[in-house]
KOLGULUM-99517 format. One line per 2 residues: number of its first residue (from 1); their letters; for each residue x, y, z of C-alpha. Coordinates in steps of 0.1 Angstrom, whole numbers. Example, Ala and Ser with C-alpha at 12.3 -4.5 7.8 and 13.67 -1.06 7.14 Angstrom:
1	as	123 -45 78 | 137 -11 71
END
This chain:
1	xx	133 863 1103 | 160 841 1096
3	xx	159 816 1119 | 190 798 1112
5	xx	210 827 1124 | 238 823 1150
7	xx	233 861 1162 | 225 872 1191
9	xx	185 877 1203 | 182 908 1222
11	xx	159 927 1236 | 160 950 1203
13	xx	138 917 1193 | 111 915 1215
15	xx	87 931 1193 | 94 901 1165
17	xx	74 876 1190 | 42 889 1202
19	xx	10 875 1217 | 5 849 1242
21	xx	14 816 1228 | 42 793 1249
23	xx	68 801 1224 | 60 833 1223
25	xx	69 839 1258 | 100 817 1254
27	xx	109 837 1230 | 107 870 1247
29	xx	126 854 1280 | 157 844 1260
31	xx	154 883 1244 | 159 891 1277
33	xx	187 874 1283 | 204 886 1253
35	xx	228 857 1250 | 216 827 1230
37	xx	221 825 1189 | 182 826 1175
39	xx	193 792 1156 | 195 776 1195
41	xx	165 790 1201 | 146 773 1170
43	xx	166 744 1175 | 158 736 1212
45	xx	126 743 1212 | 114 723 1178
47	xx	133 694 1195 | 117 696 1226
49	xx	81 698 1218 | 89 667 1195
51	xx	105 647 1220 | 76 658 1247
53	xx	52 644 1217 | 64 611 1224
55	xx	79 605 1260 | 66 620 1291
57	xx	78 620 1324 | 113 610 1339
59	xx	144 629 1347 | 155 650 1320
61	xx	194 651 1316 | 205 671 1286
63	xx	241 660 1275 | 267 687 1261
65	xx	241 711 1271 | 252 742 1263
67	xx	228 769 1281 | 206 742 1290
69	xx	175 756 1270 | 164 719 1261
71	xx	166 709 1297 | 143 738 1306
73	xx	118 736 1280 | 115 702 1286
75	xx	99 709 1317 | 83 735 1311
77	xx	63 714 1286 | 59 684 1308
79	xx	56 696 1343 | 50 654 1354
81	xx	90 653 1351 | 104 662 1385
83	xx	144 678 1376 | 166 683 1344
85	xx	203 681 1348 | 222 697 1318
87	xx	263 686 1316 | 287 702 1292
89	xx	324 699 1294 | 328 740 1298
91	xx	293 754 1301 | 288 791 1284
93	xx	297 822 1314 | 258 833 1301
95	xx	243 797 1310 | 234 808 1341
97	xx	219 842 1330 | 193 827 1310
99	xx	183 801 1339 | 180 832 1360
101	xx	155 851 1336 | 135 817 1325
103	xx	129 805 1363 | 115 842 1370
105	xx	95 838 1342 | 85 800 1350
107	xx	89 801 1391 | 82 761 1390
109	xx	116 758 1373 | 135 770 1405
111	xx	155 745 1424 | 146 716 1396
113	xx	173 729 1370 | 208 719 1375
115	xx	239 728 1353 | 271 711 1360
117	xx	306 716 1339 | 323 682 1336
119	xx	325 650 1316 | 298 631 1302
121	xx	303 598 1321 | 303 616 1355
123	xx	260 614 1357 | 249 581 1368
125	xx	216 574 1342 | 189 552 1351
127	xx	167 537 1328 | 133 562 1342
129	xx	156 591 1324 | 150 613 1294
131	xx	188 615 1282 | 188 642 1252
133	xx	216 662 1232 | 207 688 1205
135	xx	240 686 1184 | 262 670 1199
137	xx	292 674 1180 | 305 644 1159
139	xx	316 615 1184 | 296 633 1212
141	xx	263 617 1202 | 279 581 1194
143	xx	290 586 1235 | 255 598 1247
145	xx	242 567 1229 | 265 545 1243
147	xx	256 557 1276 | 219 557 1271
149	xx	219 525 1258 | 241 515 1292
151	xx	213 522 1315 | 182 511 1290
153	xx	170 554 1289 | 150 569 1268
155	xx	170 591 1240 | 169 619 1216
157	xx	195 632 1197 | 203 659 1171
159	xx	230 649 1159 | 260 671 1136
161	xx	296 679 1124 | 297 636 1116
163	xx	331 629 1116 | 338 600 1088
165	xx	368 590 1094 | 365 553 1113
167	xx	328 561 1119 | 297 536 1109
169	xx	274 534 1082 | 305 532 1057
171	xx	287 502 1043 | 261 523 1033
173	xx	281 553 1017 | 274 538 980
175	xx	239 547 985 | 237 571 1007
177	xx	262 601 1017 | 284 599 1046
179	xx	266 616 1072 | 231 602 1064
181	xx	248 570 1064 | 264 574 1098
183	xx	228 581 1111 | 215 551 1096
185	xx	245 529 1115 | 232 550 1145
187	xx	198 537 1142 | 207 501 1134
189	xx	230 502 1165 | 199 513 1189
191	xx	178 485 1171 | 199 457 1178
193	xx	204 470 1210 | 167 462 1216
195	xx	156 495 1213 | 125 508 1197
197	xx	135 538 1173 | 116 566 1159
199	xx	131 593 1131 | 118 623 1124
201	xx	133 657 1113 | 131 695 1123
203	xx	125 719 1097 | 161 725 1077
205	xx	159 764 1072 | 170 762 1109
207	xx	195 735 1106 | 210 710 1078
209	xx	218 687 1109 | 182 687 1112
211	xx	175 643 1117 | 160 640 1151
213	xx	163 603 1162 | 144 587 1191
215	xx	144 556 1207 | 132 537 1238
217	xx	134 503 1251 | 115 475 1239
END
């Protein structure tokens, strides 16, 4: 299965996860849905179980959120965290679809997953939060680390489409190209910011955009 794929999953692929393991059943709940690409799929979930790896507990608040799979299946790996608020600008007409069919598939998700259409700055972070965003699109991320680094939160972003015009790391681009570069700036910037940063990467036959940085306060 090619996992990078932006179609639809459907119920026509149900049979393509069986047995009983947690992503199997994830899996088979967004089939049901029949509206997420099988690349958010990957994505989401190899982020989550990374980020859940390292930081437990907290609000979870997913920025440019999309269908808010990240959000859910950050609780649903970490039950100690009590809500997950997911914010895009214009969230997808299916968002609320695939809320419906995870939270009647995982009844401990009901009444602790909120999705909200507006900006960015309009959730008030604290520093017990979990602020993540699984490709955030080019300045997007550089906003959600501004703001996390505003209210001393935890972070963990995906981060893609790097727009190089005016953006950091062009110190760096003799060595190393744009984008990585840019990344690089972004983890200097968290650094000197007091913040202690972790980089890892999810596998690239989902994504190219595939550098997962984490940080948390020192």
């Amino acid at each position: 299965m090619d996992r990078a794929s932006r179609n639809r999953l459907t119920e026509h692929q149900l049979d393509r996860f069986p047995g009983n393991t947690l992503f199997a059943r994830i899996a088979r709940a967004v089939c049901s849905a029949g509206c997420l690409p099988r690349k958010e799929l990957y994505e989401a979930w190899e982020v989550a179980r990374r980020v859940r790896r390292r930081f437990r507990g907290g609000r979870v608040v997913d920025l440019a959120c999309g269908h808010g799979l990240a959000a859910s299946l950050l609780l649903i790996l970490d039950d100690s965290s009590p809500l997950a608020l997911g914010i895009d600008r214009t969230l997808p007409p299916s968002a609320a679809r695939l809320q419906a069919v995870l939270q009647e598939q995982w009844p401990r998700l009901n009444g602790r997953v909120e999705l909200r259409s507006g900006a960015l700055e309009a959730v008030e972070l604290t520093g017990d939060d979990l602020v993540v965003s699984v490709h955030a699109c080019g300045g997007l991320t550089d906003r959600v680390i501004e703001l996390a680094i505003a209210a001393r939160a935890r972070l963990a972003v995906l981060p893609c489409c790097h727009d190089l015009a005016g953006s950091g790391g062009a110190e760096l681009r003799g060595w190393l190209d744009g984008a990585l570069a840019m990344d690089v700036a972004r983890a200097a910037r968290l650094q000197a910011a007091g913040y202690r940063v972790m980089t890892q990467t999810i596998p690239a036959e989902i994504t190219p955009k595939n550098r997962l940085l984490l940080a948390e306060p020192g």
